[in-house]
SELUM-590018 format. One record per residue (C-alpha): residue in three letters; x, y, z. Coordinates in steps of 0.2 Angstrom, whole numbers, plus 5000, padded with zeros to 4 digits. Each point is the difference from the previous one (the first is absolute). Layout:
N
ALAXYZ/...
END
This chain:
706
UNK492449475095/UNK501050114990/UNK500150195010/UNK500050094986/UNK498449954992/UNK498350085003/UNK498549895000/UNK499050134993/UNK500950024985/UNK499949805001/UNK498150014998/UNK499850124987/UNK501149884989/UNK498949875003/UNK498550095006/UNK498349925003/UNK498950194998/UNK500450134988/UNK499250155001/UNK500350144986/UNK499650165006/UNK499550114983/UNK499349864990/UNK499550034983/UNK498949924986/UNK501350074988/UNK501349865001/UNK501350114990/UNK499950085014/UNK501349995016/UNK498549975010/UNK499249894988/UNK501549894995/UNK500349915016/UNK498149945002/UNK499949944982/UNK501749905003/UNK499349945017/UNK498649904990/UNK500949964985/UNK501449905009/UNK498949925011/UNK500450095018/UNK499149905010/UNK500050095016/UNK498550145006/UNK500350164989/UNK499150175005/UNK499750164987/UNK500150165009/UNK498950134990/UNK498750105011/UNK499250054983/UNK499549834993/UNK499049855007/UNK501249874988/UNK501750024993/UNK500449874985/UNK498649895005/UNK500550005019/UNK499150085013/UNK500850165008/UNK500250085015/UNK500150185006/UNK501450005010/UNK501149875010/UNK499350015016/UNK498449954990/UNK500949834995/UNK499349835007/UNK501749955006/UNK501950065000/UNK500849994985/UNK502049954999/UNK500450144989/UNK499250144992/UNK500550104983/UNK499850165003/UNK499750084982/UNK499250165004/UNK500650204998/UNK501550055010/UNK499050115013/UNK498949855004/UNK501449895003/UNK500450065018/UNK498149965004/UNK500049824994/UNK501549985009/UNK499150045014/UNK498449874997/UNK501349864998/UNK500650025015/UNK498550015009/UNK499349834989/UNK501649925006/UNK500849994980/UNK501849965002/UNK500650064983/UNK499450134987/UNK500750014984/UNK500150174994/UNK499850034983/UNK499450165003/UNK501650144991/UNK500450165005/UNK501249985012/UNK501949995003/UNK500249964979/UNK499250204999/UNK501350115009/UNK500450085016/UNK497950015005/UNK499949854995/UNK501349915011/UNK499450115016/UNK498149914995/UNK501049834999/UNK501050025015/UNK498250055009/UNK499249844994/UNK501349895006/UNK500150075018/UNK498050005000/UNK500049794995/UNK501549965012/UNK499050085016/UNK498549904992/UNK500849834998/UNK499650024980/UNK501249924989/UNK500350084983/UNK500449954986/UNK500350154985/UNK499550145001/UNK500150014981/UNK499749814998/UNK499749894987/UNK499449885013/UNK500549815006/UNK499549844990/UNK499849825006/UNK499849884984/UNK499749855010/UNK498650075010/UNK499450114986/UNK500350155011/UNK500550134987/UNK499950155009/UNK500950124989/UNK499450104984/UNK501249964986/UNK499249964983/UNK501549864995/UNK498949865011/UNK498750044984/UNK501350004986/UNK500949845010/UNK499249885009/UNK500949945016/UNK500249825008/UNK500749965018/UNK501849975001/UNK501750005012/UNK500550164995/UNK499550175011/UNK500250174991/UNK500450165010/UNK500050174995/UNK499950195002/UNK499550034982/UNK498549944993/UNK500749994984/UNK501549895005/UNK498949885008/UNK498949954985/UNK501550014990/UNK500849845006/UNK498349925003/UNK499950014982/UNK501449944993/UNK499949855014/UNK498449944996/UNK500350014981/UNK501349875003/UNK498849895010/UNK500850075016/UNK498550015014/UNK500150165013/UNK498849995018/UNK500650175006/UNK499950184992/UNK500350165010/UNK500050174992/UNK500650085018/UNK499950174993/UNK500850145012/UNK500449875013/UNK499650135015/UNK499649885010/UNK500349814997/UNK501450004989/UNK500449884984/UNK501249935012/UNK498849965012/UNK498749944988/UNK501249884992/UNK500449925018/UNK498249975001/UNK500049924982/UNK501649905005/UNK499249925016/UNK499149894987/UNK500749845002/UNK499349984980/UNK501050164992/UNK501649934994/UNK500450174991/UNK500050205006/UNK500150104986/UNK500050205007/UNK500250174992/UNK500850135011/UNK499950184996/UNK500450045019/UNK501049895014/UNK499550105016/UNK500049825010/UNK501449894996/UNK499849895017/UNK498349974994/UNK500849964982/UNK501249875010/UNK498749915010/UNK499349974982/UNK501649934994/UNK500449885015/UNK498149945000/UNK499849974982/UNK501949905002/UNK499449915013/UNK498749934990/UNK501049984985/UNK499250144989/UNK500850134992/UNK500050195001/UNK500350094983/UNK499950215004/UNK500050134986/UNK500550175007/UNK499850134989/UNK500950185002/UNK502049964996/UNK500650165004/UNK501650105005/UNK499250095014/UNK500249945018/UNK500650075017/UNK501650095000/UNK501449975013/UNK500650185004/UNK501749955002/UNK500249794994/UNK500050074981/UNK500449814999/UNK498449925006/UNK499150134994/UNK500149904981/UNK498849875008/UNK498450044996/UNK498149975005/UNK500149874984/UNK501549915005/UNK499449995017/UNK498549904993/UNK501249894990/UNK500849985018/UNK498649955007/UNK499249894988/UNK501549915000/UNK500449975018/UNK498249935004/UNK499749894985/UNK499050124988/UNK500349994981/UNK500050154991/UNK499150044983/UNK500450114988/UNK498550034989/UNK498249935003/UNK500649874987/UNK501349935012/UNK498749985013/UNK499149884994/UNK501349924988/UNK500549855011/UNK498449985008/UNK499849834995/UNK501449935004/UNK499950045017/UNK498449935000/UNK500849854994/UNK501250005012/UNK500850105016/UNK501450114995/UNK501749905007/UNK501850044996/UNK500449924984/UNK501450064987/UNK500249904986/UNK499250004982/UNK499849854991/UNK499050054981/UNK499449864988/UNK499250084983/UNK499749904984/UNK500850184995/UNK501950035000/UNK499650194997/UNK498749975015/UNK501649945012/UNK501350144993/UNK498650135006/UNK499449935015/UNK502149995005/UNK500250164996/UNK498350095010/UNK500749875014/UNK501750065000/UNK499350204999/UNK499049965018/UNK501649905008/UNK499049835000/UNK501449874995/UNK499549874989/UNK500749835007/UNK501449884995/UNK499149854997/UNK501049855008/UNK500849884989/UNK498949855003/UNK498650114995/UNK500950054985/UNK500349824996/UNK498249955003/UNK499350164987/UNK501449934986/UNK498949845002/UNK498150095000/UNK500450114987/UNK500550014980/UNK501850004996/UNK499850174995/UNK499250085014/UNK500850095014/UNK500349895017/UNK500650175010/UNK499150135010/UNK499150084990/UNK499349814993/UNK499350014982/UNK498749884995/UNK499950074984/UNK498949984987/UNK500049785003/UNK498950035015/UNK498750004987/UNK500249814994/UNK500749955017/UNK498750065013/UNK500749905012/UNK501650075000/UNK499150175010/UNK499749885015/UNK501649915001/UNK501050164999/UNK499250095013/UNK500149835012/UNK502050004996/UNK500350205003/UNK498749985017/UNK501349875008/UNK501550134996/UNK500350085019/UNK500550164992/UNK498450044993/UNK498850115011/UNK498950064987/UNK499349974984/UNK499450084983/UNK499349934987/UNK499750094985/UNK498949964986/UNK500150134985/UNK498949914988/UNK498649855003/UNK498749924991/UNK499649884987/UNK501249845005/UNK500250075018/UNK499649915016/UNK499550175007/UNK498949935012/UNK501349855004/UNK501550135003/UNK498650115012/UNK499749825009/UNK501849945002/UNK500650195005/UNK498850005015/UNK500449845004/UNK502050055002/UNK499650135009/UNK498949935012/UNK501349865001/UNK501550095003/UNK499450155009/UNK501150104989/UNK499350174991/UNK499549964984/UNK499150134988/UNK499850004983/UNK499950154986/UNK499349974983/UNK499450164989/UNK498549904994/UNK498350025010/UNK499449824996/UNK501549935006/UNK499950115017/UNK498549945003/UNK500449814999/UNK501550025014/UNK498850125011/UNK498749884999/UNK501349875007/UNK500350145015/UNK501850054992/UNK500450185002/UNK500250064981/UNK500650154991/UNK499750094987/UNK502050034998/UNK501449955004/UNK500750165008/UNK498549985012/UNK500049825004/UNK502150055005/UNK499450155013/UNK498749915006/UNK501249865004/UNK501550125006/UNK498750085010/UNK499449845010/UNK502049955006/UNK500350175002/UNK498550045011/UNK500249825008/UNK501650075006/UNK499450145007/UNK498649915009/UNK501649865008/UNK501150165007/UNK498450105007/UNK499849835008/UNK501750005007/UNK499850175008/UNK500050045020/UNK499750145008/UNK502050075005/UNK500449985016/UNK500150145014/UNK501750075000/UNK501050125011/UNK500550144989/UNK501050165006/UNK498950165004/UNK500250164989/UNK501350135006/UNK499150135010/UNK499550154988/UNK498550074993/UNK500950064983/UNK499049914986/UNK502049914992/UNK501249915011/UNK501950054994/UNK500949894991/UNK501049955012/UNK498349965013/UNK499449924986/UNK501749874995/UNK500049955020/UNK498249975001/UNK500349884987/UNK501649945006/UNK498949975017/UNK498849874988/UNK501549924992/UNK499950104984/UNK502349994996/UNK500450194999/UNK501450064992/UNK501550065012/UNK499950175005/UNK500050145014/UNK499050165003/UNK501350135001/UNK499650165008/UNK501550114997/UNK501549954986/UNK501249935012/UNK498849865004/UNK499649994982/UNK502149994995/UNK500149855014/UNK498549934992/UNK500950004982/UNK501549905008/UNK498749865008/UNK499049984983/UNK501350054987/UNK500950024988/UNK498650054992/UNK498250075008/UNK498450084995/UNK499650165009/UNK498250065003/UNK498950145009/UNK499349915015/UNK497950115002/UNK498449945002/UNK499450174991/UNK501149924985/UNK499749804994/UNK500450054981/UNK501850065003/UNK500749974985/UNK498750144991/UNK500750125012/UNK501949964995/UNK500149915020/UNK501049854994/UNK501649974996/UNK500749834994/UNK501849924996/UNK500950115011/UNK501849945005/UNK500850125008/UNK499950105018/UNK500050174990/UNK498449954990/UNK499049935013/UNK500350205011/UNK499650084982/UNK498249885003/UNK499850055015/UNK499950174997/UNK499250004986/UNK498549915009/UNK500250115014/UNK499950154989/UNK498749954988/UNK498749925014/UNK500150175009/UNK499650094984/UNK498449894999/UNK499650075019/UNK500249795006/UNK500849955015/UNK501249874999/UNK500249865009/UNK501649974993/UNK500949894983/UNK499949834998/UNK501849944997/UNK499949804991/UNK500949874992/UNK499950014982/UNK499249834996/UNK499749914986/UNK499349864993/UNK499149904984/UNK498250095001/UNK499150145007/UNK498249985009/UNK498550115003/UNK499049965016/UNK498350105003/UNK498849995015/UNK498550105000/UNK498549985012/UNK498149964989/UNK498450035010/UNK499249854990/UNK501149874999/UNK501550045015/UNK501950024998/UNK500749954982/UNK501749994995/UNK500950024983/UNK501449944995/UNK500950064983/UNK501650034989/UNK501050145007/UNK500750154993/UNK499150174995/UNK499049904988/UNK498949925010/UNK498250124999/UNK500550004981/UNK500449824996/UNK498549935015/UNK500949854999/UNK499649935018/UNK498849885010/UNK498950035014/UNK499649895014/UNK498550045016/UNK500849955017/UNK500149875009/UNK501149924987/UNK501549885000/UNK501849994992/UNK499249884988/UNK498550114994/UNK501550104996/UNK501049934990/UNK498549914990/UNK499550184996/UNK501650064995/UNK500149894986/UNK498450104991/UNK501450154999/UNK500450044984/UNK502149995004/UNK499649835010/UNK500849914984/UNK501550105004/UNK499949985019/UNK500249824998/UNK501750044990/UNK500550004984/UNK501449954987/UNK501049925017/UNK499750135013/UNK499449935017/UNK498050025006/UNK499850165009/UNK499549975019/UNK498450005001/UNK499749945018/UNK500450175005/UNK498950094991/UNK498649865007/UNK500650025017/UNK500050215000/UNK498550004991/UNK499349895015/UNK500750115013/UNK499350164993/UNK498349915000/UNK500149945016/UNK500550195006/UNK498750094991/UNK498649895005/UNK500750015019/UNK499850195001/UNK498550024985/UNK499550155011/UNK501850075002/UNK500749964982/UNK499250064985/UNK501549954988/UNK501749934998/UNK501150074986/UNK501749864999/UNK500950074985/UNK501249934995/UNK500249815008/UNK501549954992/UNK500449814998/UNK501449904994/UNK500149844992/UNK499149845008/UNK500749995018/UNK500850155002/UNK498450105006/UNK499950184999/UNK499550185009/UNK498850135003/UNK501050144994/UNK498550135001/UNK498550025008/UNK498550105008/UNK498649975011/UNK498350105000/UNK499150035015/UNK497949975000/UNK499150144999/UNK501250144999/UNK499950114983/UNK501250135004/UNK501150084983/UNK501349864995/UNK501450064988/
END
């Protein structure tokens, strides 16, 4: 039994009783709409009108209240004024309803009264034992049961058939959306929420409840607000389990997020990146555009998403292959290198004059040689190197074996358990491949995302797998202090103390100590202010670099003495360390996220970084691995990997920092609200590197930093 689900939502996805409280004869009506859809679609279960002023609603007999109802419904719609929600509420509870969908508005969509109301509702049903679902609800639908407990007039304008696929929103509108365009291409839907203000269960929730259908091979969702990502997970690694997929659309792709008051670094990731983070860690592919949501739909139907990489395109079309290499090559999706026995075996299938390489051109001879479709895609199936297919078919018809190529298609692919799809611009022609149960496009742009998609998501789906929980490890406690930043110099030896290399250095508290400390790191040092009032030294002129002589590190000395007491800071002294160098420069940021827990990022270095936002980020726990598989999404990786003979840069110290900041920030979450490690500087593969600079910000301290 799965913890997180609640039988009573359960039930009122599947519920025997309905009872809708504020039925109406109008069925344009939100009160009427639900009843009409009840006894169009067949619901076959008891349903009860609740109108006090009519004897019969819609031709069923009504009742005046709940409590007047011959026995409990499952659920009960609750379409009635905002000041008489609170009271039906009440009567559900005391009938022993579970669930109330309220579509009932005025609430927290209105404004601060409104979200006082809401907040009111929600403690009045949790001391009830009332789950709701809304308010401001479009309502749930069952299309196998016929239970279409929701208001919206697309069920009229587009009939609905049962199918694997759950749909789960906040908006009404983006749920009827890709209903639409799903069952326009034959695509059948069981499950439709429109969760509206989520005040209670939320979307996240709802669509756990969807996914506990052993039947729903798809979760499509719509997310306006993510307010429980756990929820959100236990979604992902059920629907897994099961081998069904979940497809999120989260709207809102802003800038804004928390601000770190002194990590200037993590403060680049935003609420949208963390999403990106998340999604990504527990196997959760993220759309772009309503479009994108549904856009690969039938291929996952067709087959689990898996980890596959390479194209293989066969068109009668040589401008067909050219532009399904090139959309290919635009999403990173190689096509493959057919094998020379493959290639031999084409040069036998195939006119003189057509072209045995990936992409394979038929060209226009397929139409006196129908055969030659068949035996072409039998030879490219026994290539190892080929993990998908596409078939394009510009133009069909007279002289075409449409419905033979539809036939041998889904037999390859049934055969070979390879993805194979199909795009052809002609509608007639679609229809003979879906009739066959081939996933076909319209384009061949689409049929090349959907495909990309599928490997890519399969991917996903294979490392959330891989994942464990980290392992409890000893970490060294936080100096003593209640000042909200560490000093750099408490900062470097905490991360010393978690195996993070420092650069060579020495907290010097007068300039003797910082003369000796020039002889052990020279010839040449870098001198700097050493406050925990001060992280951004360099903005106060506190640093001093490339200095080579014992005269120029006393003329530092004073001058940090001089201008840290014109500031009105104590000093705790200068930092006096080796001047290091090395091939490139990192960022590494740390912040704390009350959602989704500690998150690192790691970026290109330099006084570029919030400008250029080249950077990755990555939600602890984590390992060196995760790491270096997201550096490569960095817009320098090309360059990290070296170039025009310059050795790789060494990555697996970036990997292993990254790791050990995670490891510490997750350790202390309620001591460490960030980590700014700027600059790591590393040297060629090998070689390692050093954390040259760093602060640490204390939990819950907001004192001035400067």
């Amino acid at each position: 039994m799965n913890s997180f689900l609640d039988s009573r939502l359960q039930r009122a996805f599947a519920p025997k009783g309905i009872a809708i409280v504020g039925a109406t004869e109008d069925r344009n009506k939100v009160g009427g709409r639900p009843l009409h859809y009840l006894q169009r679609f067949g619901f076959q279960g008891a349903v009860y009108p609740i109108n006090p002023k009519r004897p019969t609603v819609q031709g069923m007999i009504a009742y005046p209240s709940l409590d007047a109802l011959p026995k409990a419904p499952d659920v009960a719609i609750v379409a009635v004024g905002q000041d008489a929600v609170t009271g039906v509420i009440d009567q559900c509870a005391a009938r022993g309803v579970g669930t109330a969908i309220v579509m009932s508005s005025g609430f927290g969509e209105t404004g601060a009264e409104g979200v006082s109301r809401q907040a009111a509702l929600v403690a009045q049903a949790q001391r009830l034992g009332v789950r709701l679902v809304g308010p401001n609800a479009q309502g749930v639908a069952n299309f196998q049961t016929g239970a279409v407990m929701n208001f919206s007039t697309m069920f009229m304008e587009v009939e609905p058939a049962d199918g694997p696929v759950a749909i789960i929103s906040q908006s009404g509108a983006a749920s009827v959306m890709p209903y639409a365009m799903l069952r326009e291409r034959g695509v059948g839907v069981r499950y439709l929420v429109a969760s509206g203000n989520d005040a209670d269960a939320s979307v996240c929730e709802l669509a756990l409840t969807a996914a506990a259908d052993p039947e729903i091979r798809v979760v499509l969702m719509y997310i306006e607000s993510l307010s429980d990502p756990l929820m959100l997970a236990e979604v992902a690694r059920l629907a897994a389990v099961r081998g069904a997929a979940v497809i999120a659309l989260k709207a809102g792709r802003s800038a804004h997020g928390a601000k770190a008051a002194a990590s200037h670094t993590g403060a680049i990731v935003n609420d949208d990146v963390m999403v990106d983070a998340f999604f990504e860690r527990h196997g959760i592919w993220r759309a772009q555009d309503v479009h994108g949501l549904v856009n690969a739909v039938e291929l996952y139907l067709a087959a689990p998403p898996r980890v596959a990489g390479r194209l293989v395109v066969m068109s009668h079309s040589g401008a067909v292959g050219v532009l399904c290499a090139d959309a290919a090559e635009a999403l990173g999706l190689p096509l493959a290198d057919l094998s020379p026995s493959v290639v031999q075996a084409l040069a036998g299938i195939m006119p003189s004059f057509a072209t045995a390489q990936n992409p394979v051109d038929l060209t226009a001879a397929l139409i006196t040689q129908g055969g030659m479709f068949a035996d072409t895609l039998g030879a490219l199936g026994a290539d190892p190197q080929a993990d998908m297919f596409l078939i394009g078919v510009p133009v069909a018809g007279e002289g075409y074996d449409v419905v033979g190529m539809a036939r041998e298609t889904a037999h390859f692919a049934a055969s070979r358990g390879k993805p194979t799809v199909v795009s052809a611009p002609q509608a007639s022609v679609r229809e003979a491949f879906h009739a066959a149960g081939v996933p076909v496009f319209g384009h061949e742009t689409d049929a090349i995302d959907a495909l990309h998609q599928w490997s890519r998501h399969g991917l996903l789906v294979a490392q959330a797998a891989k994942r464990v929980a980290a392992p409890a490890a000893s970490t060294p406690a936080l100096p003593r202090g209640n000042a909200p930043l560490l000093s750099e110099a408490d900062s470097l030896a905490l991360l010393d103390k978690v195996g993070i290399p420092t650069v060579p250095h020495r907290l010097c508290r007068n300039a003797n100590e910082a003369v000796a400390a020039w002889q052990q790191f020279g010839p040449e040092v870098v001198v700097k202010a050493c406050s925990a009032a001060i992280p951004h030294k360099s903005e106060h002129g506190l640093v001093f670099v490339g200095l080579t002589t014992e005269q120029q590190v006393r003329n530092a000395w004073n001058a940090c003495v001089e201008r840290v007491a014109a500031m009105n800071f104590s000093m705790d002294g200068v930092i006096v360390a080796e001047r290091v160098r090395g091939r490139r420069e990192f960022a590494l940021g740390v912040r704390q996220d009350p959602l989704f827990g500690t998150v690192v990022m790691v970026s290109d270095g330099g006084k570029y970084v919030e400008a250029l936002r080249d950077f990755v980020a990555l939600l602890y726990p984590f390992c060196e691995s995760d790491v270096l598989a997201k550096l490569q999404d960095l817009r320098i990786a090309p360059i990290l990997a070296g170039v025009r003979g310059e050795a790789p840069v060494d990555l697996d110290i970036v990997a292993r920092t990254a790791v050990a900041l995670g490891a510490l920030a997750a350790a202390h979450a309620d001591r460490i609200a960030s980590i700014d490690l700027n600059p790591l500087i590393v040297g060629e593969q090998g070689q390692g590197g050093w954390a040259v600079d760093a602060v640490i910000e204390r939990q819950g301290v907001n004192d001035a930093i400067h």
